[in-house]
N, C-alpha and C positions, 0 to 999 in steps of 0.2 A: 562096548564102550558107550555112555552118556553121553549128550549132545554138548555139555561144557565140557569133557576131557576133550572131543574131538574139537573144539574153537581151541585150545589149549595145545592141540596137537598141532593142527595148520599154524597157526600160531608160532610156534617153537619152529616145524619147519622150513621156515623162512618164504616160503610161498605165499603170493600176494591175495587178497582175499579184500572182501566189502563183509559191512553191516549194514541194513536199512531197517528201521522202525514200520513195521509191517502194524495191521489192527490189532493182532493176538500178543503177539512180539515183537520179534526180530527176525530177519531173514539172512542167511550166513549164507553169500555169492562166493565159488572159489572153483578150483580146476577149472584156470580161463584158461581157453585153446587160443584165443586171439586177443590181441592187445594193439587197438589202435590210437596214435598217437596224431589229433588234430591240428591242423593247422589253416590258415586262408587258404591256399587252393586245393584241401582236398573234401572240406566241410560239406560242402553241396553235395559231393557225389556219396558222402556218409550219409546224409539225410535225405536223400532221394533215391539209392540202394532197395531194389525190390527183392524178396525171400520166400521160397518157395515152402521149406516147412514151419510151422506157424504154429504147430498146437503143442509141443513140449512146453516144461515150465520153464527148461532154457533157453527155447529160441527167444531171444532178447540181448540185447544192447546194455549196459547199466556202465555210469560216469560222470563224467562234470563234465560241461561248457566254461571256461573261464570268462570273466568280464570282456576283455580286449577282443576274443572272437567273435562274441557275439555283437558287439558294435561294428566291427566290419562287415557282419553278414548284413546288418543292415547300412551300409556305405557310412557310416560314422569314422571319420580317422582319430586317431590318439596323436597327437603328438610325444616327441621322443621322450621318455621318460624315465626314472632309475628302474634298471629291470633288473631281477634274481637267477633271469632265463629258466623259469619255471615254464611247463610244457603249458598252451593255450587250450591245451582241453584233453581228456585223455577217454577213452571208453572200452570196456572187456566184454567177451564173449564166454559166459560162466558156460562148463558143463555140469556141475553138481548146485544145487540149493538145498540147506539144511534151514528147516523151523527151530526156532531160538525162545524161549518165554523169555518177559521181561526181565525175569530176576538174573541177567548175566552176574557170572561169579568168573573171575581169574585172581588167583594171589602170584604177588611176585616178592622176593626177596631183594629182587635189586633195588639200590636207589639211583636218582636220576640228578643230572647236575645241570642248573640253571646259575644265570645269572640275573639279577635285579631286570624287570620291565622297563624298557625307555619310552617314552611316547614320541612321537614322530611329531607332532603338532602342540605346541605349548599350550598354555590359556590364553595368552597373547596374541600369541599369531591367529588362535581359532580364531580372538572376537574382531583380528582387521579380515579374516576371512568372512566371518559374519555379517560386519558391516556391508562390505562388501557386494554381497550378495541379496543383501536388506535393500540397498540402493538398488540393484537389476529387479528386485519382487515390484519395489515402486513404481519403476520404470516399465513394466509390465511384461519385463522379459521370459520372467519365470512367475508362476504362482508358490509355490515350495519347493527346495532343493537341500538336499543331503549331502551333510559336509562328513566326510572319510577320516577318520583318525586310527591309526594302527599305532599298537601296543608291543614291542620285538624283545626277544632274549633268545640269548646264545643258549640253549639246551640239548640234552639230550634223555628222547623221551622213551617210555612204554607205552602204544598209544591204545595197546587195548588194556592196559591199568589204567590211562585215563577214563578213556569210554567206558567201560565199566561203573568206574567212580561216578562217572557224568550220569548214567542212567540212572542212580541210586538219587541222587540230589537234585536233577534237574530234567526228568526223563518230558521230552518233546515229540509231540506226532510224526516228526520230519527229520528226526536223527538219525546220521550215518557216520560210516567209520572207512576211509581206504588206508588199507598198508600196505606199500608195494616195496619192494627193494631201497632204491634212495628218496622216498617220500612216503607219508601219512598226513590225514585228514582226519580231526578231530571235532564233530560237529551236533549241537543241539539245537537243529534249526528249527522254529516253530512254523514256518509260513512254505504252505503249498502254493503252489504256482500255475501248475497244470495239471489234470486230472483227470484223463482222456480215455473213457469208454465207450467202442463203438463211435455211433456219430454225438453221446452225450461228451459235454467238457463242462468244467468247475475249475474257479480260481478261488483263493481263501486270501484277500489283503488284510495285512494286520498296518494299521493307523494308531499311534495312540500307546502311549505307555506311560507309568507310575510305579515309582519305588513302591514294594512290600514295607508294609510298616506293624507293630504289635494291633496298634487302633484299627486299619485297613483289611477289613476282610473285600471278600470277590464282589456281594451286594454293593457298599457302601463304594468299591472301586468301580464301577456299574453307575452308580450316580453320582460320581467324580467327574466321570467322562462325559454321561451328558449334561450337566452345569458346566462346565469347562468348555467354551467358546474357541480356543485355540485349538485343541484336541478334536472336539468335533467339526470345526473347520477343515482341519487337514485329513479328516476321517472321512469327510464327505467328499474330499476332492482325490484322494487317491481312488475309494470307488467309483465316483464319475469315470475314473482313466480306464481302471481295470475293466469297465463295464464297456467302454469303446474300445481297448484293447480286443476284450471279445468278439463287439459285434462287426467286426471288422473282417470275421472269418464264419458269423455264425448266420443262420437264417435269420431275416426282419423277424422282430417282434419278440424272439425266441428269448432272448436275454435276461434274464430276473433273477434278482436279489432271494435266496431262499433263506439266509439266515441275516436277519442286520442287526448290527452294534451289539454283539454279545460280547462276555470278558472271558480271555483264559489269564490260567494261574502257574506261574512259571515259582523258581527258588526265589528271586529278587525282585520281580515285579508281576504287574497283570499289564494284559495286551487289549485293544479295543478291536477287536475282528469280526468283518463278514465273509458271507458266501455269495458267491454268483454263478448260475449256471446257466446253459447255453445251448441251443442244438446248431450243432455243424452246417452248413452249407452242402451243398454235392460238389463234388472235385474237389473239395479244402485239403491239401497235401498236408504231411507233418512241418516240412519245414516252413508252409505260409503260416501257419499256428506257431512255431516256434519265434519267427520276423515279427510276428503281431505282436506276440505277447514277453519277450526275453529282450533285453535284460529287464526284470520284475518292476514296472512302476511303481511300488511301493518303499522301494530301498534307494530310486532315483531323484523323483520330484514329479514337479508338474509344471506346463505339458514337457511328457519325455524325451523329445528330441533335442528341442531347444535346452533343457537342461541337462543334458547327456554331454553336450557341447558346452555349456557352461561349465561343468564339473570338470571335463577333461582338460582343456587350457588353463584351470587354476591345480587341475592334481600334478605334484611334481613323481611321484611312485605309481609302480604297477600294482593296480590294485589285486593281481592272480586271479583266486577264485573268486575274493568276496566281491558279493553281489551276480556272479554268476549262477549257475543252476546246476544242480545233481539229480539224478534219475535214470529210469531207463526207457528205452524205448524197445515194446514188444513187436517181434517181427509180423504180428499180424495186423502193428499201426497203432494201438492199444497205447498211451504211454503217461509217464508220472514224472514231476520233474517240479525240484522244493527250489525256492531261493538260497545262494548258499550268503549265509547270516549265522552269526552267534562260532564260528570257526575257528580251528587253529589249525594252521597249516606248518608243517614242518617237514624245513626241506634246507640241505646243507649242514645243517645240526643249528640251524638257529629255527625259531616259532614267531611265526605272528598271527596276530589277533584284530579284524577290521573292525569297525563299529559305526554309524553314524548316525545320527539324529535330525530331525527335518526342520527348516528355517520355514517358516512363514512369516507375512508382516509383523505380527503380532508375540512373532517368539522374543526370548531373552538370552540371552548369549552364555550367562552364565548357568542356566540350567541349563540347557541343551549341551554345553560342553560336561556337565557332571552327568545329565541321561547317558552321555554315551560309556563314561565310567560303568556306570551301573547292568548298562546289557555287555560289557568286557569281565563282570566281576565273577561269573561263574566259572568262566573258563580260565582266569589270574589264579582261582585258588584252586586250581586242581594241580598247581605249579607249590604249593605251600608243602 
């Protein structure tokens, strides 16, 4: 049997199973023995759990963190909010991993029934929301801050005919796929977060985005960004974060830029991204790395705490996953872990879809409300 009948067979099985966007491909995680489901008081003892064998390709962890947990682990409270009672984080204990190339193939004959997209946040309410926080940037509460707007329909879906269709049109470094029984994750996330070999770490912040256009190639999008004072303001200030995020766990000195302000090319737009790499400290556990650096500065604002706290008192919705983190953690400490961005989460038989776009002084309200249309549009038409 070929490695697409067998995704095709697990698949059909009913058996819950992950995809991750590996360098070659894809990596197909399934026969979980264990299935643990996170919550506030059991998080610590998951991420401080020491493991004796260490050198399979399974000993490893692979899941999400959802947004809400990861603010408690670092003493952030949420206030009460509308919640779906979606689990705050879940993680599996694969015994099998099959290599996958990029060309996933699944055909299905079914079709799937949605209803129209609603938006949760008008254009209205985004720009008293905007305002709003225009007034806290003046006042010096926040330097940039990211307003949340989710995109919902009642559906019901095939999620690896989505992900399939996703990889074909919109194929991302940091794309995964969970189907479990009453829930699936539909995700082509661009932005790594953690990168953890040994005592080396790498964070990859993408700042910075611009619709694809006919005229707009990668160059031309390349010096869009740096003419663009806005863009590279907010580009220079999520790397400051990300770079203290790290050195916060890494040795002095250790800290440096290895890739800055280059562009990737997604279906709908280009992204402005660097790299920052690091050397660890001695005694740095996973979960002071994980406190440092989660929930991703880049999809927050700036500085993160204080705007973590401002976003929360104006969110009326549980954000779930987005802006949380997916990956795994290898039992020898080893671990990988994306921002969850650009998602569709379906759970109940309805889907939503997060998105936000970052407020600085200088932004305008009506673009920044149509940017977030634009990183929602790839995963709207996988619903057409």
């Amino acid at each position: 049997m070929n490695k697409q009948n067998q995704l095709a067979k697990i698949h059909h099985s009913g058996k819950p199973y992950i995809i991750y966007k590996s360098k070659k491909g894809f990596n197909l995680f399934t026969n979980f023995s264990k299935k643990i489901v996170l919550n506030n008081n059991n998080i610590k003892k998951f991420l401080e759990k020491k493991y004796k064998n260490k050198r399979k390709k399974t000993d490893l962890h692979i899941g999400f963190f959802g947004y809400e947990i990861l603010n408690n682990l670092i003493n952030i409270k949420i206030p009460k909010q509308k919640d779906i009672n979606f689990p705050k984080g879940i993680f599996y204990k694969p015994e099998k991993i099959i290599n996958l190339s990029n060309n996933l193939r699944y055909k299905t004959d079914k079709s799937f029934k949605n209803d129209s997209f609603k938006i949760n946040i008008n254009k209205n309410y985004y720009t008293k929301i905007f305002n709003k926080f225009k007034k806290k940037i003046k006042s010096g509460e926040t330097y940039q801050i990211k307003i949340c707007t989710k995109y919902k329909t009642k559906s019901k879906i095939n999620p690896l005919d989505f992900f399939t269709r996703l990889s074909k049109t919109n194929l991302a470094p940091e794309a995964f796929m969970i189907k479990d029984n009453n829930y699936s994750i539909i995700s082509c996330s661009p932005e790594n977060l953690i990168t953890k070999n040994g005592s080396v770490i790498s964070t990859k912040p993408i700042a910075g985005t611009v619709k694809k256009t006919k005229s707009l190639n990668k160059i031309k999008a390349l010096d869009y960004f740096k003419k663009n004072i806005k863009e590279t303001k907010e580009h220079n200030m999520i790397v400051d974060m990300e770079r203290n995020d790290l050195s916060r766990v890494c040795k002095v000195g250790s800290v440096k830029l290895s890739k800055q302000k280059i562009v990737e090319e997604y279906k709908d737009l280009f992204h402005y991204v660097s790299l920052i790499k690091g050397k660890l400290k001695k005694g740095v556990k996973n979960i002071d790395i994980i406190k440092a650096m989660m929930p991703g500065g880049s999809v927050i604002g700036c500085p993160k705490i204080n705007t973590l706290n401002l976003l929360n008192k104006q969110e009326k919705e549980n954000r779930n996953i987005y802006t949380g983190s997916f990956g795994y953690i290898k039992f020898n400490g080893d671990m990988r872990f994306n921002i969850i961005i650009r998602s569709i989460l379906n759970f109940k038989n309805f889907s939503e879809i997060s998105v936000a776009s970052g407020v600085v002084v200088d932004s305008n309200s009506s673009h920044e409300f149509n940017e977030n249309f634009i990183k929602a549009k790839a995963l709207i038409d996988l619903f057409k």
